[in-house]
Z-matrix of the N, CA and C atoms (Angstrom, degrees):
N
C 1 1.446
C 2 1.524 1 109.57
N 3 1.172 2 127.53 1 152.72
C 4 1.425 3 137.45 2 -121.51
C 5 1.861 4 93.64 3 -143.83
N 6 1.624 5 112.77 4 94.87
C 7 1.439 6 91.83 5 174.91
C 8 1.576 7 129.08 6 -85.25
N 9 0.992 8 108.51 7 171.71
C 10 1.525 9 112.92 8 -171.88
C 11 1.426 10 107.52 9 -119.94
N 12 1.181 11 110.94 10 151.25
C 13 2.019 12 116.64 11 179.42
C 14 1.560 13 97.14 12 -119.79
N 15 1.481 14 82.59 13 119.88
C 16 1.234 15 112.17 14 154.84
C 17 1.760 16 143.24 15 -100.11
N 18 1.712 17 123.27 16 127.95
C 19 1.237 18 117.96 17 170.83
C 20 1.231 19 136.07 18 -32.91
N 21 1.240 20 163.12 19 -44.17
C 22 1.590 21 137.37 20 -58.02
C 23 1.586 22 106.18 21 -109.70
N 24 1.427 23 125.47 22 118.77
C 25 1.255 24 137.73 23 148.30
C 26 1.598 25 127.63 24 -58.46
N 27 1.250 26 97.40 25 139.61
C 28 2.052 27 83.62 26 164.99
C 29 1.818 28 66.64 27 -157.37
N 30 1.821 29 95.91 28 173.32
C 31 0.892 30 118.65 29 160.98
C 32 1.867 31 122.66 30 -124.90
N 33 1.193 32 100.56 31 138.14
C 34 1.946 33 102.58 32 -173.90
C 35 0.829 34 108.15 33 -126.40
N 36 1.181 35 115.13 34 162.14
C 37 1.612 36 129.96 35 -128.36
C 38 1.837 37 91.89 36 -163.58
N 39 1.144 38 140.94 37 134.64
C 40 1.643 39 147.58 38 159.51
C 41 1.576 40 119.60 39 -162.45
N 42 1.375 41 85.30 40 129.60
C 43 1.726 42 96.51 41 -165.96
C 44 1.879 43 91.83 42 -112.83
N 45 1.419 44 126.72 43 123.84
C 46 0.832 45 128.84 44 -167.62
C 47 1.388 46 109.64 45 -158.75
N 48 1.486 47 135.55 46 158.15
C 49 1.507 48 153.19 47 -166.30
C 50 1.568 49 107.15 48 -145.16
N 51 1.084 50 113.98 49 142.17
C 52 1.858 51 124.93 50 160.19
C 53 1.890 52 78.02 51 110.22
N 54 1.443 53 102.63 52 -129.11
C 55 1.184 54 122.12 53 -170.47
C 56 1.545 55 117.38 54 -79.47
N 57 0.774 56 118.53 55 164.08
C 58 1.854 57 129.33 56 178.08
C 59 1.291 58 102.99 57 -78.52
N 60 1.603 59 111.49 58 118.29
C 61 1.127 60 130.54 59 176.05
C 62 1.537 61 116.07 60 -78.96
N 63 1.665 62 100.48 61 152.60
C 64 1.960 63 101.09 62 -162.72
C 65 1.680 64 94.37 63 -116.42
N 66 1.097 65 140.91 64 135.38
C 67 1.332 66 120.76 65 159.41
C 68 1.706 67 94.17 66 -129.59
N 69 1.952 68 101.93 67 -179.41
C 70 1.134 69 100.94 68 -179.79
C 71 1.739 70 94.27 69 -138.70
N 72 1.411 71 110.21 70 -168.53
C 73 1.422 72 126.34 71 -166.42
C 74 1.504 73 107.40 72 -167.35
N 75 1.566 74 88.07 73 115.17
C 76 1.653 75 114.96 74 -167.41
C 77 1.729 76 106.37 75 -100.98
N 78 0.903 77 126.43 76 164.47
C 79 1.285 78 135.87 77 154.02
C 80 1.447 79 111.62 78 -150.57
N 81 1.643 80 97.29 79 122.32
C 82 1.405 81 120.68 80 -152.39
C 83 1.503 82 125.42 81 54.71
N 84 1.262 83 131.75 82 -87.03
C 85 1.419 84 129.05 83 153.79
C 86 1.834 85 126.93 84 -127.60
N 87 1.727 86 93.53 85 15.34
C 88 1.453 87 118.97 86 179.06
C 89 1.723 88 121.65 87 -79.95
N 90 0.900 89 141.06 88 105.89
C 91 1.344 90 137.63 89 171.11
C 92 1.556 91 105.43 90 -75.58
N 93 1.742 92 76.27 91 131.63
C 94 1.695 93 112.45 92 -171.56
C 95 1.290 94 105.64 93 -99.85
N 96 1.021 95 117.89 94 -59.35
C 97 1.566 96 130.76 95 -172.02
C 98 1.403 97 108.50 96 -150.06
N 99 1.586 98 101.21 97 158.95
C 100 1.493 99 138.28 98 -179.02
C 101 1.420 100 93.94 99 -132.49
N 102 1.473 101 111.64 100 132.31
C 103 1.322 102 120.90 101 151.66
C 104 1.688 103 99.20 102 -145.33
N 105 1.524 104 83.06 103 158.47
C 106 1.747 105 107.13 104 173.84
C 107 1.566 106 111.24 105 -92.04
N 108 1.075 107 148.54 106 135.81
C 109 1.830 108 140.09 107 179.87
C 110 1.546 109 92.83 108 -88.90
N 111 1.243 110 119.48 109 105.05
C 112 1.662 111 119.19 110 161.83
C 113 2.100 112 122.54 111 -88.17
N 114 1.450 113 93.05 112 -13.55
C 115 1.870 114 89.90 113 -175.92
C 116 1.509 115 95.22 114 -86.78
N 117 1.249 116 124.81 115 150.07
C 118 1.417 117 164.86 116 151.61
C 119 1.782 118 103.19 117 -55.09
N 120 1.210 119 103.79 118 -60.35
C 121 1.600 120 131.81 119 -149.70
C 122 1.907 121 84.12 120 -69.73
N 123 1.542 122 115.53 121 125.08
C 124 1.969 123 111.94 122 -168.03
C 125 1.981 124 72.33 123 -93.90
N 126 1.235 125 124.65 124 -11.00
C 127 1.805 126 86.01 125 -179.52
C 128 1.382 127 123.04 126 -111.55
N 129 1.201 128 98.87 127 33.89
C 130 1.654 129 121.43 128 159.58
C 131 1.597 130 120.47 129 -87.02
N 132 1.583 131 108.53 130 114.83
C 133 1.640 132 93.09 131 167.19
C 134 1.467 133 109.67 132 -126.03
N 135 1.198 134 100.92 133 164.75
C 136 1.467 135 119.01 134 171.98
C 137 1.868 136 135.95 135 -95.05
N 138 1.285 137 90.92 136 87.73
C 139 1.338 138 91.23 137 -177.07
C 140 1.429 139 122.59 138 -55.81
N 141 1.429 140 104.73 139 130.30
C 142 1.563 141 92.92 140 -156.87
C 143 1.772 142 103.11 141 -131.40
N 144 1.831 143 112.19 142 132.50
C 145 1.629 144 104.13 143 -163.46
C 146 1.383 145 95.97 144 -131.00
N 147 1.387 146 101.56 145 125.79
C 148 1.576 147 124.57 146 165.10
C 149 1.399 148 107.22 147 -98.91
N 150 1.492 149 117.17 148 133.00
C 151 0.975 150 134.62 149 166.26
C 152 1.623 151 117.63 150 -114.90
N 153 1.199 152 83.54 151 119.90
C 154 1.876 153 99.94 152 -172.35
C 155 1.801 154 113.49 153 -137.04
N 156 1.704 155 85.26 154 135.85
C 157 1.839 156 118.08 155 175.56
C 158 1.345 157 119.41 156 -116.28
N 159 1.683 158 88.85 157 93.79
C 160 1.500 159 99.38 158 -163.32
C 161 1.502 160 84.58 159 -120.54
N 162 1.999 161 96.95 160 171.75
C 163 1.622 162 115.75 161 172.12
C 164 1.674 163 92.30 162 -88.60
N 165 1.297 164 126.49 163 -176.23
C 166 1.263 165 122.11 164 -144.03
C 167 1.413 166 65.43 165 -107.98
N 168 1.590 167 123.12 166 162.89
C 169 1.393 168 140.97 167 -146.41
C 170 1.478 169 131.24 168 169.14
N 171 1.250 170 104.39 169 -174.31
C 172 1.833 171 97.57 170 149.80
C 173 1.762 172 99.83 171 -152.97
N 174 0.958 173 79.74 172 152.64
C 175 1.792 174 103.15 173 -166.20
C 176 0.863 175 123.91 174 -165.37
N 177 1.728 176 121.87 175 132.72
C 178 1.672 177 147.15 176 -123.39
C 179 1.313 178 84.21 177 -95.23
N 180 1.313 179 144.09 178 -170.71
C 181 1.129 180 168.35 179 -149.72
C 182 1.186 181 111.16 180 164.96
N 183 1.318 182 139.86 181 113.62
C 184 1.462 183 148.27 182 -157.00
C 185 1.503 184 139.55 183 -161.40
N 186 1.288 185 114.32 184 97.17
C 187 1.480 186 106.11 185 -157.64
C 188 1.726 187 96.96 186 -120.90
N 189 1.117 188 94.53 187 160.14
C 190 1.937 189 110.02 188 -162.22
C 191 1.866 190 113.81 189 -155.94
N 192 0.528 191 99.50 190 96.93
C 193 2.062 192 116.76 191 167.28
C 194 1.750 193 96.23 192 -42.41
N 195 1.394 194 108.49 193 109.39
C 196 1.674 195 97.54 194 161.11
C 197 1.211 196 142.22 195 -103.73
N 198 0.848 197 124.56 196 161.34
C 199 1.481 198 131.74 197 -123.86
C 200 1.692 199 91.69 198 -87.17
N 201 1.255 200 119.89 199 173.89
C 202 1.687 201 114.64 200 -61.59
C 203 0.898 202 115.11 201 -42.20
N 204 1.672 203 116.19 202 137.99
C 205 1.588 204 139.10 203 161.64
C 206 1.438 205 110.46 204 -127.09
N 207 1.751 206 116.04 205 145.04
C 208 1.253 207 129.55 206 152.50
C 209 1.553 208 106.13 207 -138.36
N 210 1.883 209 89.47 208 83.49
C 211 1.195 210 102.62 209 -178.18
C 212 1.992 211 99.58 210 -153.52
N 213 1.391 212 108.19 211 171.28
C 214 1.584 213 118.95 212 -174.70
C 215 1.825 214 87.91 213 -137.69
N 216 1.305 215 92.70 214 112.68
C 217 1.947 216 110.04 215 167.04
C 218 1.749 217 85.54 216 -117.42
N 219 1.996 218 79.15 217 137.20
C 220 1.327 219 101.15 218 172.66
C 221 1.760 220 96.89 219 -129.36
N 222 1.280 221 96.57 220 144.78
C 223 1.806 222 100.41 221 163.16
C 224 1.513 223 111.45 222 -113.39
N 225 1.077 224 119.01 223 121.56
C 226 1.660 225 121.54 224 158.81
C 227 1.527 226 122.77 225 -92.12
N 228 0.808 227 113.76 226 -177.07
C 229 1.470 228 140.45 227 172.99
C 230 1.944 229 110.98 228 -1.60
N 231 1.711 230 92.85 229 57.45
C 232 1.181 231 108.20 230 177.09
C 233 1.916 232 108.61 231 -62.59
N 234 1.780 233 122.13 232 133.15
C 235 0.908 234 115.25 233 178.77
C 236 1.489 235 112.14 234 -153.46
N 237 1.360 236 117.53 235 -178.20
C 238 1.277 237 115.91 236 -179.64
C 239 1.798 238 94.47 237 -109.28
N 240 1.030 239 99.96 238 148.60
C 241 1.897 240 119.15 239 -160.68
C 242 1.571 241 81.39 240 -116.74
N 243 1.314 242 138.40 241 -53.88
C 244 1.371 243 121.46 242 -146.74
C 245 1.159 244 106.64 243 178.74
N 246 1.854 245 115.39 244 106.72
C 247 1.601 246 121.73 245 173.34
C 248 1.322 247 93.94 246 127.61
N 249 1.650 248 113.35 247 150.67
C 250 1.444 249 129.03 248 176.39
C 251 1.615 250 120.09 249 -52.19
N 252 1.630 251 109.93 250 72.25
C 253 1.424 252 102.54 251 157.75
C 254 1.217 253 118.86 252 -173.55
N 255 1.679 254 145.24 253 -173.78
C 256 0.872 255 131.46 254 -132.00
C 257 1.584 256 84.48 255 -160.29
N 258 1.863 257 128.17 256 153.03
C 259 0.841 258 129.10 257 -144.04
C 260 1.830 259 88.40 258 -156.99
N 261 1.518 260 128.16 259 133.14
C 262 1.077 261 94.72 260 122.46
C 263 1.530 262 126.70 261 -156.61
N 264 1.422 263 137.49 262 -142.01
C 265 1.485 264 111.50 263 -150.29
C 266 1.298 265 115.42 264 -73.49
N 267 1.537 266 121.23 265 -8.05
C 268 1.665 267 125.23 266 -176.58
C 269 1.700 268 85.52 267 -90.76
N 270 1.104 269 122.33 268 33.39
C 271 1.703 270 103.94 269 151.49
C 272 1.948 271 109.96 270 82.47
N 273 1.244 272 93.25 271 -15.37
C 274 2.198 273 90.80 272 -179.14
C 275 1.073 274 96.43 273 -74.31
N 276 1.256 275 80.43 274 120.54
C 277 2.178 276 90.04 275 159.46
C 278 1.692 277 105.24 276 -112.64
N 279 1.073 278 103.62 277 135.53
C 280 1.772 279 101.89 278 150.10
C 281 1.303 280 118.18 279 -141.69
N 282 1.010 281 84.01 280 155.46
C 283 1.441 282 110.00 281 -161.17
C 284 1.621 283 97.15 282 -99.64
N 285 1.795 284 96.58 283 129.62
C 286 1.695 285 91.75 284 -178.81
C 287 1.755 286 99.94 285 -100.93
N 288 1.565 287 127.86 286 164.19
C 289 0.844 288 135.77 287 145.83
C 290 1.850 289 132.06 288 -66.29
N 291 1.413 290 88.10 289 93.37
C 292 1.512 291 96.02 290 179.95
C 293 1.839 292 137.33 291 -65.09
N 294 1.619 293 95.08 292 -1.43
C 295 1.201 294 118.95 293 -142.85
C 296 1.894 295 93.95 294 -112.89
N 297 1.267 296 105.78 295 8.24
C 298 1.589 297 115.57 296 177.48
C 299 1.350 298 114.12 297 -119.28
């Protein structure tokens, strides 16, 4: 089986006070990323791109603030930018087989 690369966009969004909040972004039970939130400013977001080489599938998409937080992460308009698959805002991705 034959993997395929995929884009994936989302956009995030965190409105937060005290310290700078850290979250991360899993796919399936894999960590993708760590970031720290450094803007102040809640109408700033961070477009944020995972690039993934997967077998064609389905797979969670999952992002989480760690603990301690006194903060609100939002994801919007999670999508696929580029490559056989389909996305949608509860985080499923699958991945189609392009190779049929």
């Amino acid at each position: 089986m034959t993997k395929q690369y995929i884009r994936l966009l989302s956009d995030v969004y965190c409105d937060w006070e005290a310290l700078p909040p850290i979250y991360r972004v899993y796919v399936n039970d894999e960590l993708f990323a760590e970031r720290t939130w450094i803007w102040k400013d809640s109408s700033i977001y961070l477009e944020e791109l995972l690039q993934i080489e997967a077998k064609f599938g389905n797979y969670k998409i999952r992002y989480e603030l760690v603990p301690p937080h006194l903060a609100k992460l939002q994801v919007k308009n999670m999508r696929v930018e580029y490559g056989p698959g389909k996305v949608d805002q509860q985080g499923n991705l699958r991945i189609e087989n392009a190779t049929v």
